[in-house]
Kinemage of the C-alpha trace (Angstrom):
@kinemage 1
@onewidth
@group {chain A} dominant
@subgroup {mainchain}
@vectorlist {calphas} color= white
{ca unk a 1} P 99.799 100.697 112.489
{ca unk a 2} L 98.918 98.673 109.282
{ca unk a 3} L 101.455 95.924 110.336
{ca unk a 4} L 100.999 92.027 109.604
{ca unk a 5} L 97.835 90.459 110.886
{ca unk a 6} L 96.075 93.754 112.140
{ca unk a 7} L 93.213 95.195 109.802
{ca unk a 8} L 94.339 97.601 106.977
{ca unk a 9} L 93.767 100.972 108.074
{ca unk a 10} L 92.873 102.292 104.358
{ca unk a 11} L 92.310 106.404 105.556
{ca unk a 12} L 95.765 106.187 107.398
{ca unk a 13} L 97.745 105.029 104.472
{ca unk a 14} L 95.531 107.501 101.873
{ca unk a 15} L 97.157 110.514 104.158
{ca unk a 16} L 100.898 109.846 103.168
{ca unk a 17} L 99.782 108.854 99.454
{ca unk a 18} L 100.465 110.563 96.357
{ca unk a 19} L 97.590 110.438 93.686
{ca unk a 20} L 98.690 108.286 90.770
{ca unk a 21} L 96.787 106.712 87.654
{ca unk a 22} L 95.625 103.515 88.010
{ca unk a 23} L 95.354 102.801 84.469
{ca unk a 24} L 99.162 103.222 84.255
{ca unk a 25} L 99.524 100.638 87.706
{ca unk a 26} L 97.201 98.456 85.519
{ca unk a 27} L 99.388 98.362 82.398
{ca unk a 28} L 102.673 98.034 84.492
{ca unk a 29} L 100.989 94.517 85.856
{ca unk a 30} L 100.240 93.097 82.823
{ca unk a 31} L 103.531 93.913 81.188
{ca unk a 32} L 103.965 89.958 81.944
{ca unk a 33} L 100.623 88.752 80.970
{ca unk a 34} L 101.108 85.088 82.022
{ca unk a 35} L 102.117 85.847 85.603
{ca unk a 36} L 98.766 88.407 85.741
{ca unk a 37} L 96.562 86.109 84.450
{ca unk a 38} L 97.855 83.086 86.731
{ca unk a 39} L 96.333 85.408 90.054
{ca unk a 40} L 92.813 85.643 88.720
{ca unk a 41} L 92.655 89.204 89.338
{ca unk a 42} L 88.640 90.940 89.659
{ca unk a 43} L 86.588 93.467 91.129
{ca unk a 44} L 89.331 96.069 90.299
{ca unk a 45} L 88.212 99.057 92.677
{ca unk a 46} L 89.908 102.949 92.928
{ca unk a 47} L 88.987 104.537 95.798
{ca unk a 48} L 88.313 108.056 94.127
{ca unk a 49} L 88.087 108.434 90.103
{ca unk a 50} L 88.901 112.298 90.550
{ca unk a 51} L 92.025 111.628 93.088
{ca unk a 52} L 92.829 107.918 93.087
{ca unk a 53} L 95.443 107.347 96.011
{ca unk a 54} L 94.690 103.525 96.298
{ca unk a 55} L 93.879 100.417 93.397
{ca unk a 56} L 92.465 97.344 95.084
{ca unk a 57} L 92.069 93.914 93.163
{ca unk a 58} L 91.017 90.395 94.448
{ca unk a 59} L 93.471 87.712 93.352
{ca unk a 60} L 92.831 84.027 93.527
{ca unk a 61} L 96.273 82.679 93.270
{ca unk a 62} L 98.043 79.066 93.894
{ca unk a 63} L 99.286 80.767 97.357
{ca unk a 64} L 97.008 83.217 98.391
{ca unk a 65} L 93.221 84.232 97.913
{ca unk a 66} L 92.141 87.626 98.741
{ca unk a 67} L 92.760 91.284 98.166
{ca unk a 68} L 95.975 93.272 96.932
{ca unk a 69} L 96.057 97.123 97.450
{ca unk a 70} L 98.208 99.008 95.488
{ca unk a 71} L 99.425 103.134 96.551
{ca unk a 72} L 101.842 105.204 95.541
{ca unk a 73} L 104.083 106.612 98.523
{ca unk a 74} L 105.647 110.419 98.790
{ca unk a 75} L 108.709 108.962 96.707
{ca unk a 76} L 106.953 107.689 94.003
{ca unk a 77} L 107.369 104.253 94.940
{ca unk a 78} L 104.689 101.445 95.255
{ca unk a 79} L 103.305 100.238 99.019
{ca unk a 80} L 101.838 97.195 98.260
{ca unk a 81} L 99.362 95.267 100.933
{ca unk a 82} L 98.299 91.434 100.380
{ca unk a 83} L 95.221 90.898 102.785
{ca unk a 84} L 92.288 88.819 103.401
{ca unk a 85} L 89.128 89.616 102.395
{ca unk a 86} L 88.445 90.877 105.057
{ca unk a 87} L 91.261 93.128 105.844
{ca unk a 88} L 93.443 91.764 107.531
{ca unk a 89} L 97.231 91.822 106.262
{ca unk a 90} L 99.123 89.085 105.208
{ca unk a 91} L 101.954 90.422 103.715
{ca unk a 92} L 103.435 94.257 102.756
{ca unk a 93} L 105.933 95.511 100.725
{ca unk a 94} L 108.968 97.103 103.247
{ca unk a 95} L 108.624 100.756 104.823
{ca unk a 96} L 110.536 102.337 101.020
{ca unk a 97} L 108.146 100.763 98.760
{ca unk a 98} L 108.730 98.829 95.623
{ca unk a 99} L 109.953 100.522 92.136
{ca unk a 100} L 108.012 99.771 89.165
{ca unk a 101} L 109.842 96.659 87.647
{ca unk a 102} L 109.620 94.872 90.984
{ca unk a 103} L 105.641 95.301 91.807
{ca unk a 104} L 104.546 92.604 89.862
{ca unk a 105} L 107.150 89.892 90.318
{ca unk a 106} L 106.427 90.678 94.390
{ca unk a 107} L 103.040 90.184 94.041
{ca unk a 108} L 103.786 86.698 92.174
{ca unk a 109} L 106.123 85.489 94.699
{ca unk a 110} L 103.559 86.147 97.023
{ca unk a 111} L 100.168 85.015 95.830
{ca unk a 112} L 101.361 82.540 92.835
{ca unk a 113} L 104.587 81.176 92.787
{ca unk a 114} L 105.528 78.172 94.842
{ca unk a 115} L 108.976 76.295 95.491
{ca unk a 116} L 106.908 73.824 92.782
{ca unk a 117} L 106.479 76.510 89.771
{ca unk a 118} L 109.467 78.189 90.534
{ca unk a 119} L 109.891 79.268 86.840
């Protein structure tokens, strides 16, 4: 379930998720402001202001163009999804999740940064 190129399955990843604060997700990502502002992030969405378990952005990048959803697993590490926008996933972080310092350099390598503007 929720593997590369089936539809996300958004209420079966909410079930293992911890409730975390987006605003603090959004600040980690633009700790480096040139790589955030290279994916044309928008239409930032949290799936419940009271308990927010997932933050969804669109991203318009070199590489990819579609959605990246953003939750924080039961050990307080990130599960990141890169999909179409339609749902259907492209790429995900592995089964133990990514630690803070590494979520938004994986999301560049995946939806910016080509052999090209390897910087």
């Amino acid at each position: 379930m929720n593997a590369i190129n089936e539809v996300i399955n958004f209420e079966e990843i909410v079930k293992s998720c911890r409730v975390f604060n987006p605003n603090e997700t959004m600040l980690q990502l633009r700790m480096q402001p040139m790589k955030f502002m290279c994916w044309g992030a928008t239409k930032f969405t949290v799936d419940n202001m009271r308990n927010p378990k997932m933050l969804r952005f669109y991203v318009s990048g070199m590489k990819h163009k579609g959605h990246v959803y953003i939750f924080l697993n039961g050990m307080d590490l990130y599960d990141v999804y890169i999909t179409t926008t339609k749902g259907t996933i492209i790429d995900k972080s592995d089964d133990m999740g990514l630690y803070f310092d590494q979520l938004t350099d994986w999301i560049d390598n995946r939806i910016e940064k080509t052999e090209r503007h390897a910087w």
